[in-house]
N, C-alpha and C positions, 0 to 999 in steps of 0.2 A: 576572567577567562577571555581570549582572543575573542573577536565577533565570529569571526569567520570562522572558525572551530565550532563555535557555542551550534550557527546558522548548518554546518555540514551535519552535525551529530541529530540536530533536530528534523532536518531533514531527511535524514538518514534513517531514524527511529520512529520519525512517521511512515514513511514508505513503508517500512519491514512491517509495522504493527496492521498496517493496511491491508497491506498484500498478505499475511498472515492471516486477516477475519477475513478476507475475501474467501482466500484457497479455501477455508474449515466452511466456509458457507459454498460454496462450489461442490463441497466434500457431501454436506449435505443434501444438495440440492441431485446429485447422481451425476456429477461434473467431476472428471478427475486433469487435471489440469498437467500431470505427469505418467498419464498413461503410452502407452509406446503408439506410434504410428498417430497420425493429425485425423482423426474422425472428428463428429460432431461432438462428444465428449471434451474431447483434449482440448478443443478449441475455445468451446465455450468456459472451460475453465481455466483457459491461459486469459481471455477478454475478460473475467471477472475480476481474474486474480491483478491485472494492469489497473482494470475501475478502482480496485479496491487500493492498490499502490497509490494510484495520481490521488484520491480523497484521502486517504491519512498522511500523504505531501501538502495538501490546498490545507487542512488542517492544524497541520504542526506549522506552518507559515502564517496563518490565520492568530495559532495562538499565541507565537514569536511578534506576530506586529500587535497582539493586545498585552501583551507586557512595555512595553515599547513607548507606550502612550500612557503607562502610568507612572 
């Protein structure tokens, strides 16, 4: 497979999966990150849902350069 394909997909699959346990952790915690109108709600669960994007990015990169080295 292409690097750079292999590198986007991985990237691509860590974001989503991230941002995905983020939002459901947002969801639980009384954060709705798609609620209408920017209250403290909406906001605090758009900043989680981004923490939880950027760490299953640093992670799927994390685990691409430890295949890489074997």
């Amino acid at each position: 497979m292409n690097p750079l394909l292999l590198e986007g997909l991985t990237d691509a699959i860590g974001f989503l999966a991230g941002m995905l346990l983020a939002w459901g952790l947002a969801r639980l915690l009384g954060l709705d990150p798609l609620v209408a109108g920017y209250g403290g709600s909406a906001i605090g669960g758009i900043v989680l849902a981004g923490l939880g994007g950027g760490a299953g990015l640093h992670l799927a990169r994390r685990w691409r350069a430890s295949r890489k080295q074997k």
